[in-house]
N, C-alpha and C positions, 0 to 999 in steps of 0.2 A: 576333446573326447571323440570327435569323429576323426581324428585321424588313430589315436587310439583303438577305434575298432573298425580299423578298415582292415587289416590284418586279422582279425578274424572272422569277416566277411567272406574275404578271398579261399583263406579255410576253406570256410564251410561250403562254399561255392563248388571248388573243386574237389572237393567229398561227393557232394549232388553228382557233379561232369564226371568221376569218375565210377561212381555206382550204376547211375543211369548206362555208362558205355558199356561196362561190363553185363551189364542185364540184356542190352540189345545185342552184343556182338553173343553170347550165350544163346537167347532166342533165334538169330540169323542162323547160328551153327546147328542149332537143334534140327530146323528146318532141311539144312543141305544136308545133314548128315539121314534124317527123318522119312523125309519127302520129297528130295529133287526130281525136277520136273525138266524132262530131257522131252521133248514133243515131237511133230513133226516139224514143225519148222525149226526147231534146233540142230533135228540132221539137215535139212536143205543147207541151213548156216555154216554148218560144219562139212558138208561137201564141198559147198562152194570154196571155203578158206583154204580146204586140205588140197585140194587143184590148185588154186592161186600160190599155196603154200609151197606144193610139191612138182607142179609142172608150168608153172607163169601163166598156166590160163583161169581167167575171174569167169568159170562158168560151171553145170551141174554134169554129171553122170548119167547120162542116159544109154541105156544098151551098153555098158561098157565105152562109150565114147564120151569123151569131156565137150561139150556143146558153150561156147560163149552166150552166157544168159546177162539180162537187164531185169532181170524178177525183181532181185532186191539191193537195193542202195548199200555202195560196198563197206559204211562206217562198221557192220557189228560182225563181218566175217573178215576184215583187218583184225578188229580186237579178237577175235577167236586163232587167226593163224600167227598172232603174236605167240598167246598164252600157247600154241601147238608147238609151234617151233623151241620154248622152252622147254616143257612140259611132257611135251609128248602128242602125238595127232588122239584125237577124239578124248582127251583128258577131260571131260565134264566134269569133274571134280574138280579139278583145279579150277575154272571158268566159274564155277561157283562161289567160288570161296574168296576169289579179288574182289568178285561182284558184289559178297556181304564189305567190302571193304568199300568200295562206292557207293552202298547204301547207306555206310557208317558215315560218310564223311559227308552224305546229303544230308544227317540228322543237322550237322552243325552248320550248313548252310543254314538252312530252315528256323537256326537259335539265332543266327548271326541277324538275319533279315527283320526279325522280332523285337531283338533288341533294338537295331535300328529304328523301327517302325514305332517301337511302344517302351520298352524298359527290358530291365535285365532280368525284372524275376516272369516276364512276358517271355524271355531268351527262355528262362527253364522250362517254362511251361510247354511251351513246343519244342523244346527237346525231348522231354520226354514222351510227349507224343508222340513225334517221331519216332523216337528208339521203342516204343513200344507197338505203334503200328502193325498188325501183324499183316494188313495187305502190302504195304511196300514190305515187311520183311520174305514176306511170302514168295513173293517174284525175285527178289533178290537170291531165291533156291530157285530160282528155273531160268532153262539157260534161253532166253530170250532178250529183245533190245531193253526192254520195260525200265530197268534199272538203270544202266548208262543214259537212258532217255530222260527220266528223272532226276538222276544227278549234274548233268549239263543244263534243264532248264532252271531247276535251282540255282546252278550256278550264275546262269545267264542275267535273272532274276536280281542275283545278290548287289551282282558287278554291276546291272542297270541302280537298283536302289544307291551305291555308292558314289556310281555316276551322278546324280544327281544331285549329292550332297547333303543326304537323308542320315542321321545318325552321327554327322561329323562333316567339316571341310572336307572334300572331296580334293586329293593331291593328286595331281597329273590326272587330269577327269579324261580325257582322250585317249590315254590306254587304258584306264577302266572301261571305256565306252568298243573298244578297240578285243580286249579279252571277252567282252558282251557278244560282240557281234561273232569271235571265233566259239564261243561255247554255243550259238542258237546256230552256225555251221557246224558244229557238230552234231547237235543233234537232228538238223535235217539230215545228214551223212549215216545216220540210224534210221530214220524213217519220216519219210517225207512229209507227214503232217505237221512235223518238228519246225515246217515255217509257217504255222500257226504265231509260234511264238515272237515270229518277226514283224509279222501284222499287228499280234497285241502293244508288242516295244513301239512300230511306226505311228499308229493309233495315239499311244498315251503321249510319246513327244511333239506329235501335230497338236492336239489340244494343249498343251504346255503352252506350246508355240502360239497357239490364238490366245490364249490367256495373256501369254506376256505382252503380245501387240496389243491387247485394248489400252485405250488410254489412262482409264486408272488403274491400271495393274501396273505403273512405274515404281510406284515406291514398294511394291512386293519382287522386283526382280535380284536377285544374289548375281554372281559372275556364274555360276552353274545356270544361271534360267533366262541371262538373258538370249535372246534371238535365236545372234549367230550364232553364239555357243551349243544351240539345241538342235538347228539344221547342220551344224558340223557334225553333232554327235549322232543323228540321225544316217548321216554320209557314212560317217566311219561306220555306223554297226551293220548298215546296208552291205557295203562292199567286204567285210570280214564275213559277215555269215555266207553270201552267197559265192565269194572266188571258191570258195575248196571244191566246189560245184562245177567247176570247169574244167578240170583233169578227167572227173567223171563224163561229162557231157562229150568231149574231145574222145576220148574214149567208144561212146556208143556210136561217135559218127562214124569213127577210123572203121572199127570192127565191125559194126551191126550196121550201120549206111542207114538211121535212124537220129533223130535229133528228140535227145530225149533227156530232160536237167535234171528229172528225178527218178522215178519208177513209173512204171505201167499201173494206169488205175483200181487194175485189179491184179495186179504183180502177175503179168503174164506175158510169154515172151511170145515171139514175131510170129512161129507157129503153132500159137497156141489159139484156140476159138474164145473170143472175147461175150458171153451169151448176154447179152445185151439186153435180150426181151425178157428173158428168166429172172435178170439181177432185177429187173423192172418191174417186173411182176411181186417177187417176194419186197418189195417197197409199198406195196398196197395193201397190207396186211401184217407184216411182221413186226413185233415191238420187243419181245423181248430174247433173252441171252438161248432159253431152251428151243426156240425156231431155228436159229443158227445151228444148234447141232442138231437137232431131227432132219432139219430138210435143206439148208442153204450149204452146209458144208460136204454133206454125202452126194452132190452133184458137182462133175459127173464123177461114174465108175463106181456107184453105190445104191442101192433098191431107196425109194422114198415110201414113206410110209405114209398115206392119204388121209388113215384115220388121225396122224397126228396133227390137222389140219383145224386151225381153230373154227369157230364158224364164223368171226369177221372176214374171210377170207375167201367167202361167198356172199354174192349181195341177192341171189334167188336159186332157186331147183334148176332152173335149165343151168345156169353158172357152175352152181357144184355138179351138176355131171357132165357138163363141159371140161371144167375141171379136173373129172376123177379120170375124163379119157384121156387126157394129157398126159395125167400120171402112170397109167397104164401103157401108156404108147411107149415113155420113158423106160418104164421098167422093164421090158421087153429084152432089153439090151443092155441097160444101163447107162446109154447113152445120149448126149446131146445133140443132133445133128441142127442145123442153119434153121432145117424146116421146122423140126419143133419148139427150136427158142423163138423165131419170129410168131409161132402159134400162141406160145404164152406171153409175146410181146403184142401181139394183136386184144387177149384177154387183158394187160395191164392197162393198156388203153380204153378199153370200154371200162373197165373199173375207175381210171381217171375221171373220166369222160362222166361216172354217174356221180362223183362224189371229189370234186378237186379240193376241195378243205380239208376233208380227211386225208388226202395223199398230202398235199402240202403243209399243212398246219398240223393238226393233230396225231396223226401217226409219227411225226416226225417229234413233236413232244411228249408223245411217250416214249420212245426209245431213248431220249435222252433221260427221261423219267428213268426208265429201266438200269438205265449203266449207271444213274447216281443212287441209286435204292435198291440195288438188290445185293444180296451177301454174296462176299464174293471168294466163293470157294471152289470156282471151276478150276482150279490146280488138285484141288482134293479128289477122294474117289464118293464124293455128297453124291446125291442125287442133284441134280438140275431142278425135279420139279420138288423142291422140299416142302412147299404147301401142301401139296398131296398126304404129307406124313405116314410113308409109307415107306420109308427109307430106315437103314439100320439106326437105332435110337444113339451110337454111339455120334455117327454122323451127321444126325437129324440135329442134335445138341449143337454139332459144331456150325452149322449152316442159321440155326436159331439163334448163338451169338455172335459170328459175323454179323449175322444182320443187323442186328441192336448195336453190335460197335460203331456201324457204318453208318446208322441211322444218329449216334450220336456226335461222332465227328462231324457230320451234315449241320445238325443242329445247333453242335455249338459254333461252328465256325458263320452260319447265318444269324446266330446271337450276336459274334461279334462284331457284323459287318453294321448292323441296325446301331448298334452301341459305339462303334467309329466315329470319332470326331473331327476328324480328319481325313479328307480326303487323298491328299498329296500322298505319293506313296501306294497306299493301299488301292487307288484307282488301277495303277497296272496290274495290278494282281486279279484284279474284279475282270477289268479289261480281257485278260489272256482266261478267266474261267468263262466267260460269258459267250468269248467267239469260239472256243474249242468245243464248247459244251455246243454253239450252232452248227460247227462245221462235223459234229459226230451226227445228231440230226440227220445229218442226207444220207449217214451209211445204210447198206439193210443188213447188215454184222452189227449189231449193238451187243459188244462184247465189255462188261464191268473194266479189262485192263485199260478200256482206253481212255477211260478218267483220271486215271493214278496219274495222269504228269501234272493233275490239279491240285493233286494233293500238298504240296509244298504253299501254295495260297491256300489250300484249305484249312492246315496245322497253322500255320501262322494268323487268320482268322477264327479260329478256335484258341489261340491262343491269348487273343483279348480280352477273352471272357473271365478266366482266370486273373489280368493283369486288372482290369473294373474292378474286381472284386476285393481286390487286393487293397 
């Protein structure tokens, strides 16, 4: 009888896989055709690729002159003068529409790693998560790294879980460990954070590794867990992620006379002013996505507005008109010289200096507060402050149910983390959301996209919940 109805399993199976793809890839296209979101950092991408593209030089446009820049790690303006050189230069459209196709084939990452992890109707379950996602479909229309960043650590993800021998004997474990390490150099190659996920991978194989060395842990070792096996595979995804890093690095020496493996900390090049006291300052106060655009992004070369200024952002009356003359000084001109960012680096310091828990600890957990809870419709033309409710009702709607999506994939996926019975496995995934989610923490840009590369641990942790209940 059960082989009898295994043939209509598979049916019914690929009924599911193929209505669900057909709803995501429809949703994806709705969006780029809807909503594409071509930003600024889309043209820098797309300068940079169409120089690299059309004159061998990997640098921006200024004045009319091609200037050899280190702003940005060359993985997403490669993928941009690919699709140009087909395509056509500044085809955004097309960039769009491969990209819904890498967000497509992250949905099945994401089912693959579930089944592994949990069962096969856990695989549906976060597939169609995934395929209904509208934040990953979202960015998948704007021509930014978000998407390729996402589908490489998924991928990275998948090939670590296989590596291990989660879901099945793991055959030839050392080029799965091997494609691991070439997908987490990928996505450092898009954006440097990207070896976040190398630290999470190094992390969960060290603890492997102490596990396998106690002494009763012998009769829990497989050929995938013992030792050397684990320091090999450690070796190999170490040296695959970081070599691609060395054509780049050789690169900024030859040309820039700068030793430099990934990007500028604040993507800026040799003559550009690093405002050191300023970034310093909006760290003593800032928590959420609407500071970022009132006042951390319009400097320099942009009026700030003072009254947008919360009041944790003053600790007394002499501060805030300390303060508001800074701001004044600034606006002047619009501009930042040496002496006014050391002035508000002077003010960041006596803010430290009265309250170093709130600069270290608490402001730093809400901003990661912030990028996991708040709806994330900064692609949209939302308002920013949608609590206010003062925004068009059609938009006000959309920003109202991002949020409740967001707050519920949150929810279930920390339902299923509680309801895990197993740790193996599911610890990397926790692993890489716990040190990303620290290492956003220290920015003072708490921007919602920079959680999305959690989301693939997130769907597949929401995805348990569903499989429990089953």
């Amino acid at each position: 009888m059960h082989e009898l109805g295994r043939p209509g399993r598979v049916l019914k199976n690929a009924w599911f896989f193929l209505c669900c793809s057909l709803g995501a890839l429809a949703w994806r296209l709705f969006l780029v055709l809807r909503f594409p979101a071509v930003v600024d950092d889309s043209r820098l991408y797309s300068d940079i690729a169409k120089n690299w593209l059309q004159h061998g030089i990997y640098g921006i446009t200024n004045s009319g002159v091609i200037v050899p820049t280190l702003s940005r790690l060359p993985g997403y303006p490669a993928f941009l003068a690919a699709i140009f050189a087909i395509f056509g230069a500044e085809n955004f459209r097309a960039v769009l529409l491969i990209q819904v196709f890498f967000d497509f084939a992250t949905c099945f990452l994401i089912a693959d790693m579930a089944r592994r992890l949990f069962s096969e109707r856990a695989a549906k379950a976060a597939f169609l998560l995934a395929a209904l996602c509208p934040f990953l479909a979202n960015y998948a229309a704007a021509a930014l790294t978000e998407t390729l960043e996402i589908f490489f650590t998924a991928l990275a993800l998948d090939l670590a879980l296989r590596g291990l021998g989660i879901g099945g004997d793991a055959s030839r474990p050392m080029l799965l460990w091997l494609g691991c390490g070439l997908s987490v150099g990928a996505g450092i190659l898009l954006r440097p954070d990207g070896g976040i996920l190398l630290a999470a991978i190094g992390a969960y194989l060290l603890f492997l590794l102490v596990r396998a060395l106690r002494p009763n842990a012998a009769h829990r070792q497989t050929p995938t867990l013992q030792p050397r096996r684990i320091i090999t595979a450690g070796i190999v995804v170490a040296i695959a992620a970081l070599a691609p890093l060395i054509p780049w690095t050789l690169r900024n020496l030859h040309t820039l006379h700068r030793f430099e493996p990934l990007a500028p900390r604040y993507a800026t090049d040799s003559d550009e002013m690093v405002m050191s006291g300023f970034n310093r300052w909006t760290k003593t106060w800032i928590i959420d996505y609407v500071s970022v655009q009132e006042i951390y992004w319009p400097v320099p070369g942009s009026q700030m507005d003072f009254t947008k200024l919360p009041n944790r952002a003053f600790d007394s009356p002499a501060q805030r008109e300390k303060t508001s003359d800074l701001f004044e000084e600034y606006n002047a001109n619009s501009n930042m010289t040496p002496e006014l960012d050391a002035l508000f680096g002077d003010l960041a310091a006596e803010r430290i200096h009265a309250a170093p828990l709130r600069y270290y600890v608490w402001l730093p957990a809400l901003r990661i507060s912030d990028m996991w809870l708040r709806p994330r419709t900064e692609l949209f033309p939302s308002d920013p402050r949608w609590w206010e409710f003062n925004d068009d009702p059609r938009w006000l709607m959309v920003s109202l149910t991002f949020g409740v999506i967001n707050l519920a994939y949150v929810a279930m996926a920390l339902a299923g983390l509680i309801r895990a019975r197993e740790f193996y496995g599911i610890g990397l995934l926790v692993v890489f959301v716990l040190l990303r989610s620290a290492f956003l923490g220290t920015l003072e840009n708490p921007e919602p996209r920079y959680t999305l590369e959690c989301y693939p641990a997130l769907i597949i942790l929401a995805s348990t919940v569903i499989h429990r209940r089953a």
